[in-house]
Biopython code that builds the backbone (N, CA, C, O; Angstrom):
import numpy as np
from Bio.PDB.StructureBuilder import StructureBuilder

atoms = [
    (1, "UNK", "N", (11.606, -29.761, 6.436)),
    (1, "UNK", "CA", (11.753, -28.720, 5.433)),
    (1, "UNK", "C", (10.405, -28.047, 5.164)),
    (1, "UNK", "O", (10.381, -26.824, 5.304)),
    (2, "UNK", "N", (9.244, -28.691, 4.786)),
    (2, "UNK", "CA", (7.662, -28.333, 4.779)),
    (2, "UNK", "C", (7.465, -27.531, 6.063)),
    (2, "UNK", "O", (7.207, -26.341, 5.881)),
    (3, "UNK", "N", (7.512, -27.810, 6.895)),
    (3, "UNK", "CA", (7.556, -26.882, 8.309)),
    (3, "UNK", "C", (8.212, -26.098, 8.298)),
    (3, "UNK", "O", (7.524, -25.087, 8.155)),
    (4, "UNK", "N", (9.354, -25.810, 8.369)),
    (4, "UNK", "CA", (10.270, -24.930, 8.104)),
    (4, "UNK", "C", (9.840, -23.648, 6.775)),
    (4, "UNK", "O", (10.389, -22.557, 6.622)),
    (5, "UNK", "N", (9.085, -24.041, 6.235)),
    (5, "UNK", "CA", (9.100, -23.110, 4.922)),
    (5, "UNK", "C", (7.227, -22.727, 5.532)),
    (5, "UNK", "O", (6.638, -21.646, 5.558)),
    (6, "UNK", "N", (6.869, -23.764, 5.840)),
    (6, "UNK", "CA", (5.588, -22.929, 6.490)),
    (6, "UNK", "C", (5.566, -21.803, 7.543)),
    (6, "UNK", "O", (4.790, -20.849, 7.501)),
    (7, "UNK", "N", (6.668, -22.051, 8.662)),
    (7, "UNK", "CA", (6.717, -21.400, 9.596)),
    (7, "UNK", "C", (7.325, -19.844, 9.221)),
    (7, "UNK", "O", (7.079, -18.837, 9.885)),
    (8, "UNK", "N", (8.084, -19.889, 8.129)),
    (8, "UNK", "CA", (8.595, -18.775, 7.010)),
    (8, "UNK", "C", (7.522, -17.780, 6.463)),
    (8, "UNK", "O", (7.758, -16.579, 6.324)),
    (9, "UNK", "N", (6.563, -18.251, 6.222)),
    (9, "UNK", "CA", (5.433, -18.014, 5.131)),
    (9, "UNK", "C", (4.500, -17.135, 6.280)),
    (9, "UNK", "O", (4.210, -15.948, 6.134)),
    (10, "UNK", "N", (4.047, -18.076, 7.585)),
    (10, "UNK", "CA", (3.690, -17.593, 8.370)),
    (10, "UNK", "C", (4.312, -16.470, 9.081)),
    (10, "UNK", "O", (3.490, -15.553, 9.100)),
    (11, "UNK", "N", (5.179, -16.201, 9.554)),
    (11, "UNK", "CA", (6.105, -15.294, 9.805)),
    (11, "UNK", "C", (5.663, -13.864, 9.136)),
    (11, "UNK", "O", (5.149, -12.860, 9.629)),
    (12, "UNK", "N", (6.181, -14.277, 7.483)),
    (12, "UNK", "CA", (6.328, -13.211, 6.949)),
    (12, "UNK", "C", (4.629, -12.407, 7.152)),
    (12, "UNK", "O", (4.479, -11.313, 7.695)),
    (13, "UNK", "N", (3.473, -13.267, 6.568)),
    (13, "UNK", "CA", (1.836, -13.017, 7.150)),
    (13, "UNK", "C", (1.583, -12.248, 8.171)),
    (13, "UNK", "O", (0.635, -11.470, 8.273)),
    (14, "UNK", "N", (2.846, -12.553, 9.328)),
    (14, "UNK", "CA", (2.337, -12.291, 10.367)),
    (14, "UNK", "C", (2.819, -10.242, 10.558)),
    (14, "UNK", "O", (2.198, -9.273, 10.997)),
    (15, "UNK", "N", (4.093, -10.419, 10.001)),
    (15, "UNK", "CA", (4.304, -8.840, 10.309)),
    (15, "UNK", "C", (3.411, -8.201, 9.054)),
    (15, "UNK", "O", (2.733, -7.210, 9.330)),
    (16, "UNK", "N", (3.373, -8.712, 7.698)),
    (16, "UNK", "CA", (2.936, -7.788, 6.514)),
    (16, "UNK", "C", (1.493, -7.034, 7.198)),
    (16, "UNK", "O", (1.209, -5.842, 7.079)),
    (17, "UNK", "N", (0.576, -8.219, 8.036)),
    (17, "UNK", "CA", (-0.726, -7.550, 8.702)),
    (17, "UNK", "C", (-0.793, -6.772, 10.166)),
    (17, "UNK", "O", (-1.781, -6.543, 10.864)),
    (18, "UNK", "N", (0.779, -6.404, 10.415)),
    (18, "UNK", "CA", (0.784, -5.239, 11.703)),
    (18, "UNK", "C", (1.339, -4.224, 11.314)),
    (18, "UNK", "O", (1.761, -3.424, 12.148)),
    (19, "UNK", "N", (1.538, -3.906, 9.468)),
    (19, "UNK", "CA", (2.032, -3.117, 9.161)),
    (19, "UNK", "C", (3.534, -2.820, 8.585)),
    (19, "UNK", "O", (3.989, -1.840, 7.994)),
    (20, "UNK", "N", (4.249, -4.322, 9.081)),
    (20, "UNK", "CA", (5.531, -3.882, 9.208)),
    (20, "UNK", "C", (5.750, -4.857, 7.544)),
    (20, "UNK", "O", (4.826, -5.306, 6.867)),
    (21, "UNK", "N", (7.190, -4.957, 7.248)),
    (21, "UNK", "CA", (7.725, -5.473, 6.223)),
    (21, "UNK", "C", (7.085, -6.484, 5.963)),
    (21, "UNK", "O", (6.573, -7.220, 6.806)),
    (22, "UNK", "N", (7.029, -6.699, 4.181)),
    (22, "UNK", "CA", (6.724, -7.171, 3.288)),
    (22, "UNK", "C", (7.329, -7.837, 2.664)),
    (22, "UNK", "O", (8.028, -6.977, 2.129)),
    (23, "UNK", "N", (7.718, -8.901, 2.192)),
    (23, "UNK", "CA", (8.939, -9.801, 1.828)),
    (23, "UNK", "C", (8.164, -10.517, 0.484)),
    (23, "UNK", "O", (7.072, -11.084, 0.501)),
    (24, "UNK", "N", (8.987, -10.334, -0.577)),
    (24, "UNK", "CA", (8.918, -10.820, -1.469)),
    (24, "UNK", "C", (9.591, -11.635, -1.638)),
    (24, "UNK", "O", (10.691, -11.554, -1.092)),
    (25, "UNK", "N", (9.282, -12.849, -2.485)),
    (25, "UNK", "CA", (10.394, -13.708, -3.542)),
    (25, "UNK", "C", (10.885, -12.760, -5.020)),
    (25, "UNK", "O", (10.312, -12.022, -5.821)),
    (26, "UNK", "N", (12.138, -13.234, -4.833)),
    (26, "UNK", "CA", (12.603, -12.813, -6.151)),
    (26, "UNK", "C", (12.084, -12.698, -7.552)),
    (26, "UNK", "O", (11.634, -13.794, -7.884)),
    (27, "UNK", "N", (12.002, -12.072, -8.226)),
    (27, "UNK", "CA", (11.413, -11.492, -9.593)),
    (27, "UNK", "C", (9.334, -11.482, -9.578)),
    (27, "UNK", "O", (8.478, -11.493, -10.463)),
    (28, "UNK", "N", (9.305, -11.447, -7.660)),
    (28, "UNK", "CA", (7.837, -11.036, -8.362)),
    (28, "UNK", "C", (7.581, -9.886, -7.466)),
    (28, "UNK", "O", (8.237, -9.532, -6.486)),
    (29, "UNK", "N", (6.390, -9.309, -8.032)),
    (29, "UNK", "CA", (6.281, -7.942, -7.753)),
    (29, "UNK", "C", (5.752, -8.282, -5.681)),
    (29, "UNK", "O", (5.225, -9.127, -4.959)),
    (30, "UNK", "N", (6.458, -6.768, -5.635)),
    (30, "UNK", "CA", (5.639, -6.878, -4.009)),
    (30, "UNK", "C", (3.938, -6.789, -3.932)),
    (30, "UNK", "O", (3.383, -6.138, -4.817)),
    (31, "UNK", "N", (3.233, -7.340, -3.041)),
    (31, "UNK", "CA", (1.585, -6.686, -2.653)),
    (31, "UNK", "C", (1.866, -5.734, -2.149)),
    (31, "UNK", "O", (2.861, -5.569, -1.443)),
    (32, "UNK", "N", (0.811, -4.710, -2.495)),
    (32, "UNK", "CA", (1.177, -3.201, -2.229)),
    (32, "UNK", "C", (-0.646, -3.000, -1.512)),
    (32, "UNK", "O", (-1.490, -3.544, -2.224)),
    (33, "UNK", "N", (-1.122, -2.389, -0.410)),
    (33, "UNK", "CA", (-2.351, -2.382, -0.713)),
    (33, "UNK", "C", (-2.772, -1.404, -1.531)),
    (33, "UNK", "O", (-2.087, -0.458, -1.919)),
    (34, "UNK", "N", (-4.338, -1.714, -1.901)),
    (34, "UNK", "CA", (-4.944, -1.137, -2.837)),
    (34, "UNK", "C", (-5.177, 0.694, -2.910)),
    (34, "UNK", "O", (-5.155, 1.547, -3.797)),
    (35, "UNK", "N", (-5.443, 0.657, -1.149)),
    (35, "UNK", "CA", (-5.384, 2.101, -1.009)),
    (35, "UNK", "C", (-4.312, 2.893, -0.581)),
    (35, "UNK", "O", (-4.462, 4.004, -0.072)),
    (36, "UNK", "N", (-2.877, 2.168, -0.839)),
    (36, "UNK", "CA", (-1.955, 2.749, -0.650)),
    (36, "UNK", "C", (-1.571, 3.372, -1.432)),
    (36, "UNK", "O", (-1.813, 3.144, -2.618)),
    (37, "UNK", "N", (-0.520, 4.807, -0.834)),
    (37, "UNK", "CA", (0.306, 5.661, -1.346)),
    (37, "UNK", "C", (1.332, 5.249, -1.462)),
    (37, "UNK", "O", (1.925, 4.904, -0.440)),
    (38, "UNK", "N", (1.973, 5.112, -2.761)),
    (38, "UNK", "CA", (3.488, 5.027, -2.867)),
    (38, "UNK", "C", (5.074, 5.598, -2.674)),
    (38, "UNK", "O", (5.284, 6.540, -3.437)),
    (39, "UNK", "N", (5.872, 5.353, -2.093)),
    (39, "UNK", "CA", (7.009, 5.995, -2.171)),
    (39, "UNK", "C", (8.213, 5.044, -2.555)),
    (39, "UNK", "O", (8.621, 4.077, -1.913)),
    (40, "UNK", "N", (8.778, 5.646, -3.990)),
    (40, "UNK", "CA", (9.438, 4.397, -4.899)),
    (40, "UNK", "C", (10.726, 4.672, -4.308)),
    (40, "UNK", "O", (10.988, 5.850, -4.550)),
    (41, "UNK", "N", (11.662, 4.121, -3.638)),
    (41, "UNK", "CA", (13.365, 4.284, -3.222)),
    (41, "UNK", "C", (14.148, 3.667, -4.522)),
    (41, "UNK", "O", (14.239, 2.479, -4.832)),
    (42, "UNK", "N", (14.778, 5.001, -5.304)),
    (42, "UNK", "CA", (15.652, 4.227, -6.483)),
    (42, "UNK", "C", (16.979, 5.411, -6.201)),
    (42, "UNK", "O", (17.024, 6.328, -5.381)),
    (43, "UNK", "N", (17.845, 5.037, -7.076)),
    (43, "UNK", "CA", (19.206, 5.717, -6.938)),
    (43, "UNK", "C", (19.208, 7.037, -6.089)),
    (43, "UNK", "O", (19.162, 8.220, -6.428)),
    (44, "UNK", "N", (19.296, 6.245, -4.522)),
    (44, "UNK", "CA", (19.370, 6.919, -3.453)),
    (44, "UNK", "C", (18.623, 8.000, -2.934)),
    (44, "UNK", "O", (18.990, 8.884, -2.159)),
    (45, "UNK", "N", (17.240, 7.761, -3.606)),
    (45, "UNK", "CA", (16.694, 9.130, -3.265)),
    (45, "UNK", "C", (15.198, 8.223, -2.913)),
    (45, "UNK", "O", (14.954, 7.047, -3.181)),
    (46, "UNK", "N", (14.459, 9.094, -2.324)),
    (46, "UNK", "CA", (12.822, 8.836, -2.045)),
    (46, "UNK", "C", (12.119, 9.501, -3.097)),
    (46, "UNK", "O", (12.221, 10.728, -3.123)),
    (47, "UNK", "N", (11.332, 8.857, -4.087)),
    (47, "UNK", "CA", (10.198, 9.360, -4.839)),
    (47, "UNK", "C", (8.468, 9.324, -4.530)),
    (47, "UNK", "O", (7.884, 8.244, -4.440)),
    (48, "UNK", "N", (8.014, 10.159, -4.437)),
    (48, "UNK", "CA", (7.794, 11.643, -4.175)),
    (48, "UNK", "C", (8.905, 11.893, -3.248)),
    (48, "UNK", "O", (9.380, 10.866, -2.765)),
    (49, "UNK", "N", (9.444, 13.013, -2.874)),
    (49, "UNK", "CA", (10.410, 13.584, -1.708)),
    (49, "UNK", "C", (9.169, 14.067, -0.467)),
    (49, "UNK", "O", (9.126, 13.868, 0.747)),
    (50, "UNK", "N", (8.169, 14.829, -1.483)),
    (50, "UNK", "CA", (7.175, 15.023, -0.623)),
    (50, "UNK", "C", (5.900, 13.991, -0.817)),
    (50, "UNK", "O", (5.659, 13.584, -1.954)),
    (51, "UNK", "N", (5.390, 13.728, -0.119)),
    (51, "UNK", "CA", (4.032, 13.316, -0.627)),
    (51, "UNK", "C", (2.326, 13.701, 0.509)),
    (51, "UNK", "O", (1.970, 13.649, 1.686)),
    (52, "UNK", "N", (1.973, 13.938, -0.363)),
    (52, "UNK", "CA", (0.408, 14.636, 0.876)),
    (52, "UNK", "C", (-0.615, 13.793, 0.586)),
    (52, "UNK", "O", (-1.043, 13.796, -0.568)),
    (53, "UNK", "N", (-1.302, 12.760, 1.747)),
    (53, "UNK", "CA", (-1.961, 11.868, 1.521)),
    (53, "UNK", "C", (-3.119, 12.410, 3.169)),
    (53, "UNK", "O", (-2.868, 13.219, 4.062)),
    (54, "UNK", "N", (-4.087, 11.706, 2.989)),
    (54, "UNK", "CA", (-4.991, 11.986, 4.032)),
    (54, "UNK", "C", (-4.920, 11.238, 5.211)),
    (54, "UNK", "O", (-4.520, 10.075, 5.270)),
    (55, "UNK", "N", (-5.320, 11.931, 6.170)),
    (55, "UNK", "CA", (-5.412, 11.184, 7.368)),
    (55, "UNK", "C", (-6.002, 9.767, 7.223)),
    (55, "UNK", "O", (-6.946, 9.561, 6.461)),
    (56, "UNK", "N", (-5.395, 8.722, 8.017)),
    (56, "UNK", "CA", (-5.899, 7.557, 8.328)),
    (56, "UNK", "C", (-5.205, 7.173, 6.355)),
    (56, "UNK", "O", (-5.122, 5.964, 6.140)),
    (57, "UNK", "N", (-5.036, 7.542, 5.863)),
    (57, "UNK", "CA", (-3.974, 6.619, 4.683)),
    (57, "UNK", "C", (-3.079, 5.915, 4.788)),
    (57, "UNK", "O", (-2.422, 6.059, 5.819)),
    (58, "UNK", "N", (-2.671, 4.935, 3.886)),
    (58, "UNK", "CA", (-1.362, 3.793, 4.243)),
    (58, "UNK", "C", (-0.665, 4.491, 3.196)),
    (58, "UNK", "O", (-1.303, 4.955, 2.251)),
    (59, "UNK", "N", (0.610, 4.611, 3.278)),
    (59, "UNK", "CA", (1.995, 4.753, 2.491)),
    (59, "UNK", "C", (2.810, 3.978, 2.724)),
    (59, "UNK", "O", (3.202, 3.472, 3.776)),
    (60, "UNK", "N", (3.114, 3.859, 1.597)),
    (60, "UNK", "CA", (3.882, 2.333, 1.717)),
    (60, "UNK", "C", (5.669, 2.225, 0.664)),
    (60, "UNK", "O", (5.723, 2.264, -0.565)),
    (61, "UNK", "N", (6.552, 2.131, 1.340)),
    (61, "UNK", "CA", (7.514, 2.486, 0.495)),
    (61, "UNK", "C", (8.174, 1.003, 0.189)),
    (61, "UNK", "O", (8.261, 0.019, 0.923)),
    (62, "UNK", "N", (8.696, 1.257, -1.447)),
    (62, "UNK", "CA", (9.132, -0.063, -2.356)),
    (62, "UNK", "C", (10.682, 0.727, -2.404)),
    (62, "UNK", "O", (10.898, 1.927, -2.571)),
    (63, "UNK", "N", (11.976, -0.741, -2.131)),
    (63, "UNK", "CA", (12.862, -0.127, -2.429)),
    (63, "UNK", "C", (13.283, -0.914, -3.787)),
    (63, "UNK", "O", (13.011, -2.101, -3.966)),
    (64, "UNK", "N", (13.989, -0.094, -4.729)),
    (64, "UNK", "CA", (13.894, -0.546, -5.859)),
    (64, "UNK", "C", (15.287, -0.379, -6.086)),
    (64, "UNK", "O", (15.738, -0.414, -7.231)),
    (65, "UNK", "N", (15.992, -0.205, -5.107)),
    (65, "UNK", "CA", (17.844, -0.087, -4.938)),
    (65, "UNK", "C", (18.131, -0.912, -4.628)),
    (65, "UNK", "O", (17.416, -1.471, -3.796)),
    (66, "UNK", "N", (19.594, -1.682, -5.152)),
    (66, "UNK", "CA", (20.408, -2.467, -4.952)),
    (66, "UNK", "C", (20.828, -2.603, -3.466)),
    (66, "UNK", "O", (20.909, -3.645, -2.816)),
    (67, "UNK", "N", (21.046, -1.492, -3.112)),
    (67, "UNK", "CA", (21.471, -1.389, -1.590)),
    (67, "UNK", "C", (19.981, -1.156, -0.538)),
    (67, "UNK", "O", (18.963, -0.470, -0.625)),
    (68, "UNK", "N", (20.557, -2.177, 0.482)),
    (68, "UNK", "CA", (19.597, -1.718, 1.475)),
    (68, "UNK", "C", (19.501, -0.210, 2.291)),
    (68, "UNK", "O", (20.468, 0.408, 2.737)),
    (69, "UNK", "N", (18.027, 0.219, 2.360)),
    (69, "UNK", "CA", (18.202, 1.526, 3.194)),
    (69, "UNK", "C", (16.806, 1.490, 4.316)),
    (69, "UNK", "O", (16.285, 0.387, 4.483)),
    (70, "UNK", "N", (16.331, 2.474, 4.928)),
    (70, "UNK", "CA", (15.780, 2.509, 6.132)),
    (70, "UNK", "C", (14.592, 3.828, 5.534)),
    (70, "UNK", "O", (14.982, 4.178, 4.419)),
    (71, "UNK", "N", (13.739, 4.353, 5.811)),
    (71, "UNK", "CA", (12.714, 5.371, 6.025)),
    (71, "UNK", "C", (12.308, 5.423, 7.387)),
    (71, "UNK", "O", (11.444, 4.637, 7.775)),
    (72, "UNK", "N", (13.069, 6.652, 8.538)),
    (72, "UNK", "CA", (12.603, 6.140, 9.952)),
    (72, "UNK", "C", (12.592, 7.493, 10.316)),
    (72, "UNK", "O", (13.582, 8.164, 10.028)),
    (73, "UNK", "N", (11.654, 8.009, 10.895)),
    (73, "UNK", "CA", (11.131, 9.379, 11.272)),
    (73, "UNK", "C", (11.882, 9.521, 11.731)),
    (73, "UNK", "O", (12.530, 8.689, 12.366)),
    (74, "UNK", "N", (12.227, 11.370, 11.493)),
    (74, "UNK", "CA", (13.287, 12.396, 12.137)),
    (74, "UNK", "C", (13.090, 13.125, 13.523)),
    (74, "UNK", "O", (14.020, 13.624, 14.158)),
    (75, "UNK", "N", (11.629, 13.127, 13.957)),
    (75, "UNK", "CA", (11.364, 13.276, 15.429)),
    (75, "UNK", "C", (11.095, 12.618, 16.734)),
    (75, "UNK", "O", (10.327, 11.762, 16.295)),
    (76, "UNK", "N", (11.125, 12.479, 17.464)),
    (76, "UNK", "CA", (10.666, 11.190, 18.409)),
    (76, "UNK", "C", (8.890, 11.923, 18.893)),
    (76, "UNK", "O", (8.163, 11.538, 19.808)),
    (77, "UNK", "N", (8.681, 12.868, 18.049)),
    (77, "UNK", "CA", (7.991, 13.497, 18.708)),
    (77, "UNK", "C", (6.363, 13.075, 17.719)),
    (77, "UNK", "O", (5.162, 12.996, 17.974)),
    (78, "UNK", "N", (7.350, 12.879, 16.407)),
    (78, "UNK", "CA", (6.004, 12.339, 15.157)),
    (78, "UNK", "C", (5.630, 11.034, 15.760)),
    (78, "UNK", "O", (6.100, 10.539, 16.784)),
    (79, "UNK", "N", (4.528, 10.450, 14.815)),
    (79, "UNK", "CA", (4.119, 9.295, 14.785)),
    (79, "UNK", "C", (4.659, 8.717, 14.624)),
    (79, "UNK", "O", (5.365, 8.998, 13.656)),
    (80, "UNK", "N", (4.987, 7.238, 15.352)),
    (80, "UNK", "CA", (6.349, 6.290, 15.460)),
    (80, "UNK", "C", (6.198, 5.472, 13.970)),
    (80, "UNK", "O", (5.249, 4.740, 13.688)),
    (81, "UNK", "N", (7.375, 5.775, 13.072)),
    (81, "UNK", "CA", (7.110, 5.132, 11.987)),
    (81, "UNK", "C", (9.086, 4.335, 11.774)),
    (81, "UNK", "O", (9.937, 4.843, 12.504)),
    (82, "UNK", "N", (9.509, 3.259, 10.856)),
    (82, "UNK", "CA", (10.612, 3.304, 10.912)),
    (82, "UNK", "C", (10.618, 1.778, 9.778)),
    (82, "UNK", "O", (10.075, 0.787, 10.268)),
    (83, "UNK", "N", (11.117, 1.650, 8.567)),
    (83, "UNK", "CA", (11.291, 0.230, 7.972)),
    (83, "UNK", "C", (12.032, -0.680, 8.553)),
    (83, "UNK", "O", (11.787, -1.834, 8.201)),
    (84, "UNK", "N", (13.186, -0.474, 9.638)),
    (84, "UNK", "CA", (13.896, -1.045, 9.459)),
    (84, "UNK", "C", (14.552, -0.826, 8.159)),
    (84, "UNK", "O", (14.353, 0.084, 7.354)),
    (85, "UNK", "N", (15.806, -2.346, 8.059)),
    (85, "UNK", "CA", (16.457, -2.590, 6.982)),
    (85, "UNK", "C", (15.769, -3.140, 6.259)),
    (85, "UNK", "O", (15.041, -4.107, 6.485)),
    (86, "UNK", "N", (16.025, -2.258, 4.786)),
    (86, "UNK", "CA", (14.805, -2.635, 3.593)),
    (86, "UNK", "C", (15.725, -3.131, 2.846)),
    (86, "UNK", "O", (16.731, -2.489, 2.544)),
    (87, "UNK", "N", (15.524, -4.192, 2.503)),
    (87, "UNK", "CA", (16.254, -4.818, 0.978)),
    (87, "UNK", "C", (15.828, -4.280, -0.080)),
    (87, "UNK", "O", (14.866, -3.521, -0.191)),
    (88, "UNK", "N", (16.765, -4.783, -1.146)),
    (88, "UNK", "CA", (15.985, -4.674, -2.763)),
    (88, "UNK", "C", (14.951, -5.369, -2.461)),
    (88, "UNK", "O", (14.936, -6.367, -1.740)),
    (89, "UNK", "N", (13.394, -4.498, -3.397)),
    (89, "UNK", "CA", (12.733, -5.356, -3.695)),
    (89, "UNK", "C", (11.461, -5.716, -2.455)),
    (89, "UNK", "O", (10.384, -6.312, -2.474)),
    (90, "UNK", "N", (12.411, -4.866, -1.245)),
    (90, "UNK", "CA", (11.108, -5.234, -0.367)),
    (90, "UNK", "C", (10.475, -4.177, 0.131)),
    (90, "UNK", "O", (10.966, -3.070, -0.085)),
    (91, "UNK", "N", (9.087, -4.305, 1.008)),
    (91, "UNK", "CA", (7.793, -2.722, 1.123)),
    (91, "UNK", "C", (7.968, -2.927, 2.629)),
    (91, "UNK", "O", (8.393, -3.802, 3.383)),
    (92, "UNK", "N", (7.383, -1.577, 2.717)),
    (92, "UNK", "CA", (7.214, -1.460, 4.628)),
    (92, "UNK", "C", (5.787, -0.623, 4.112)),
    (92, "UNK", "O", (5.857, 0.064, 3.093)),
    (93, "UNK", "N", (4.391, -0.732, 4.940)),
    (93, "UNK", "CA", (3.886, 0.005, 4.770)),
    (93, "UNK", "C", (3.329, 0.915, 6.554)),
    (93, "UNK", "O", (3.495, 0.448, 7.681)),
    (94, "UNK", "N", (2.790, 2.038, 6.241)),
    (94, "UNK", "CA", (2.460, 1.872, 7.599)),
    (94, "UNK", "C", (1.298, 3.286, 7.641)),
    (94, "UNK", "O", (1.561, 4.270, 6.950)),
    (95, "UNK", "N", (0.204, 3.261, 8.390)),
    (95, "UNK", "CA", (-1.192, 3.656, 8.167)),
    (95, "UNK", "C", (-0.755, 5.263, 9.073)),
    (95, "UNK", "O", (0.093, 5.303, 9.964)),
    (96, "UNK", "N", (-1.296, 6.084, 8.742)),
    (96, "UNK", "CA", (-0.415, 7.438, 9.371)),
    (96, "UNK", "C", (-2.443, 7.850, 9.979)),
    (96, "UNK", "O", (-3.433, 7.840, 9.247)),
    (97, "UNK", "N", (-2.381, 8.176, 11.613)),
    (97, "UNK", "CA", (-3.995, 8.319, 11.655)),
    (97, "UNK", "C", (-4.007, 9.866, 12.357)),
    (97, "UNK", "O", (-5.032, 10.274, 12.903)),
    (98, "UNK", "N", (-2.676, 10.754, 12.285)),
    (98, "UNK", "CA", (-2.902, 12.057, 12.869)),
    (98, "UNK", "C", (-2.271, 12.783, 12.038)),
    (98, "UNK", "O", (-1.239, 12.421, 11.473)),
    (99, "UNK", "N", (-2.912, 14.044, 11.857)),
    (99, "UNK", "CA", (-2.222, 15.042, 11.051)),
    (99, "UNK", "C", (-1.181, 15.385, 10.984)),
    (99, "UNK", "O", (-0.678, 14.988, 12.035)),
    (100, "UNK", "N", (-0.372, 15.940, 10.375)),
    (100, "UNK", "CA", (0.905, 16.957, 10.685)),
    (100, "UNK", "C", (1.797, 16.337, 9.102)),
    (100, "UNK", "O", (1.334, 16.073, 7.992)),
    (101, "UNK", "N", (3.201, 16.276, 9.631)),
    (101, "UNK", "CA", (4.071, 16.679, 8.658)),
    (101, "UNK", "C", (5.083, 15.844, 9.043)),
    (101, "UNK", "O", (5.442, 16.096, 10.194)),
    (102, "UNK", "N", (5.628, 15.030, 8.574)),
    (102, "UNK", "CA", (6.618, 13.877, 9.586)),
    (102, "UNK", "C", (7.774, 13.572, 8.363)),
    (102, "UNK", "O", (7.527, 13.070, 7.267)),
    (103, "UNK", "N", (8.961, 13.971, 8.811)),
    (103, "UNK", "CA", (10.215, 14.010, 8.407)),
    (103, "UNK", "C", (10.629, 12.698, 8.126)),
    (103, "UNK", "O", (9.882, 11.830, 8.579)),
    (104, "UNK", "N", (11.923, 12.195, 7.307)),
    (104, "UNK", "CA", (12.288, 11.226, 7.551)),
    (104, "UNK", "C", (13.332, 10.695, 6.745)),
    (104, "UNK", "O", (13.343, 10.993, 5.551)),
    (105, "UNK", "N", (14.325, 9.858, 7.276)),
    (105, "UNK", "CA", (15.313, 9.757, 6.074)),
    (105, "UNK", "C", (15.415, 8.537, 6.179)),
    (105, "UNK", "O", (14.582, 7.691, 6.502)),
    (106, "UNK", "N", (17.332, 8.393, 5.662)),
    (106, "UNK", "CA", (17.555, 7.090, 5.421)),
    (106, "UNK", "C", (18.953, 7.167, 6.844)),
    (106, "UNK", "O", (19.914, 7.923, 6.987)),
    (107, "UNK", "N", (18.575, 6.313, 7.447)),
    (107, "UNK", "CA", (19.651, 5.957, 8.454)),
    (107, "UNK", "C", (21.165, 5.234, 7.982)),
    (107, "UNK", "O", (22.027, 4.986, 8.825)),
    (108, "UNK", "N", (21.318, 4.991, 6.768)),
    (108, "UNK", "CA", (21.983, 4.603, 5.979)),
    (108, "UNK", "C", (22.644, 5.266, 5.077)),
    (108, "UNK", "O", (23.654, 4.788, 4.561)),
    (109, "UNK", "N", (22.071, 6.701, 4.696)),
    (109, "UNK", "CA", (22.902, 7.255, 3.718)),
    (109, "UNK", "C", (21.895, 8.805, 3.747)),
    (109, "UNK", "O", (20.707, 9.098, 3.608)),
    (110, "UNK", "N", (23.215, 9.530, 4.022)),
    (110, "UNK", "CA", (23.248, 10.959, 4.431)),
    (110, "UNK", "C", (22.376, 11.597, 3.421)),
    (110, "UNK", "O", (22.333, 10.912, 2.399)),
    (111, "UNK", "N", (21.527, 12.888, 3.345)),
    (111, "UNK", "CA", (20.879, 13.087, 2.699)),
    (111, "UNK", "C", (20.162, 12.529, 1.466)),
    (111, "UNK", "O", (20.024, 12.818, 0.278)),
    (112, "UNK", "N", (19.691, 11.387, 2.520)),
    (112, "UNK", "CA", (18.351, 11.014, 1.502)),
    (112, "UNK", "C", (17.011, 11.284, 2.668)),
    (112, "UNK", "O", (16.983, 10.619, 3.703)),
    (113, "UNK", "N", (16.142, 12.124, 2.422)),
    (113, "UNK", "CA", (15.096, 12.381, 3.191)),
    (113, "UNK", "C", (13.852, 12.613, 2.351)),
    (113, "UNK", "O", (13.899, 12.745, 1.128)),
    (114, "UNK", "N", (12.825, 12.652, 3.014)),
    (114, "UNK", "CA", (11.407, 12.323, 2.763)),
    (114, "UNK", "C", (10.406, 13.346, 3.836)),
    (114, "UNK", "O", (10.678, 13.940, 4.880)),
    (115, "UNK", "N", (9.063, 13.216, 2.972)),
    (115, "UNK", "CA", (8.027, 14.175, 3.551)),
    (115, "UNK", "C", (7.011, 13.375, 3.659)),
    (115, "UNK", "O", (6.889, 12.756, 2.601)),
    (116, "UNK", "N", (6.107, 13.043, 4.532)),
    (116, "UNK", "CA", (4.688, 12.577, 4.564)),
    (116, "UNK", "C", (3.888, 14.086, 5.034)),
    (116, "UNK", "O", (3.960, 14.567, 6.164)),
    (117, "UNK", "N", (3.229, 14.598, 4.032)),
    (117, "UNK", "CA", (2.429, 15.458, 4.652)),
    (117, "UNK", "C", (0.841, 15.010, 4.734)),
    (117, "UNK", "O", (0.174, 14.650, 3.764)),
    (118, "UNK", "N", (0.343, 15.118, 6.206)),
    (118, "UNK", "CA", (-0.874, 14.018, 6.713)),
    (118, "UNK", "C", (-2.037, 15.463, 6.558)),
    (118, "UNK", "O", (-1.698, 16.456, 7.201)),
    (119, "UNK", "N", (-2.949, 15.532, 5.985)),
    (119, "UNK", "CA", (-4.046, 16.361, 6.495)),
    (119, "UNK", "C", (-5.384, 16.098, 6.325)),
    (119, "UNK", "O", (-6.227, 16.861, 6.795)),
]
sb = StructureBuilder()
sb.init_structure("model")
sb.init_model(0)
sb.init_chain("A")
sb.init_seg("    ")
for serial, (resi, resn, name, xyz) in enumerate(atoms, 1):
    if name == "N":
        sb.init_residue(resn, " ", resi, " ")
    sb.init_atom(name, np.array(xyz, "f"), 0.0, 1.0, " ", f" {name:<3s}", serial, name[0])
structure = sb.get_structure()
């Protein structure tokens, strides 16, 4: 069981520092980094819709909905970005290092979309 819950712990360590999902325990807040930009997911929508952060910035989105949803770029052509399936409660962050303007919704539920504008 000690192994088992280590190998868990480790796991989770291991994606939060390549960028990818963030896994919390229940009723405590997620780590967010310090120089991250936020994007809050609550009753089906992305907050900011837009957001303009600088090159080489982390944005990092918290879903704060009951239902799971996704933030996964609308071009194949942007910077490869995508949460996966986000639970309540859990962050994806991910470091954006070229300019432009990168679309993005929820693969889960029809008009919910988002703006990273990079400059």
């Amino acid at each position: 069981m000690r192994l088992a819950r280590f190998a868990a712990v480790a796991a989770v360590v291991t994606f939060a520092r390549c960028g990818g999902m963030q896994t919390t325990p229940p009723g405590i807040a997620p780590v967010i980094p310090a120089d991250a930009h936020v994007v809050i997911i609550h009753d089906y929508k992305f907050e900011p819709k837009v957001l303009t952060v600088p090159v080489g910035a982390t944005v990092t989105w918290v879903n704060h909905d009951n239902a799971p949803h996704t933030a996964t770029r609308m071009s194949f052509h942007d910077e490869p970005f995508d949460t996966n399936r986000l639970p309540e409660g859990e962050t994806y962050s991910h470091t954006f290092r070229t300019a432009g303007s990168y679309g993005y919704l929820c693969a889960y539920h029809q008009g919910m979309t988002g703006t990273i504008v990079v400059q």
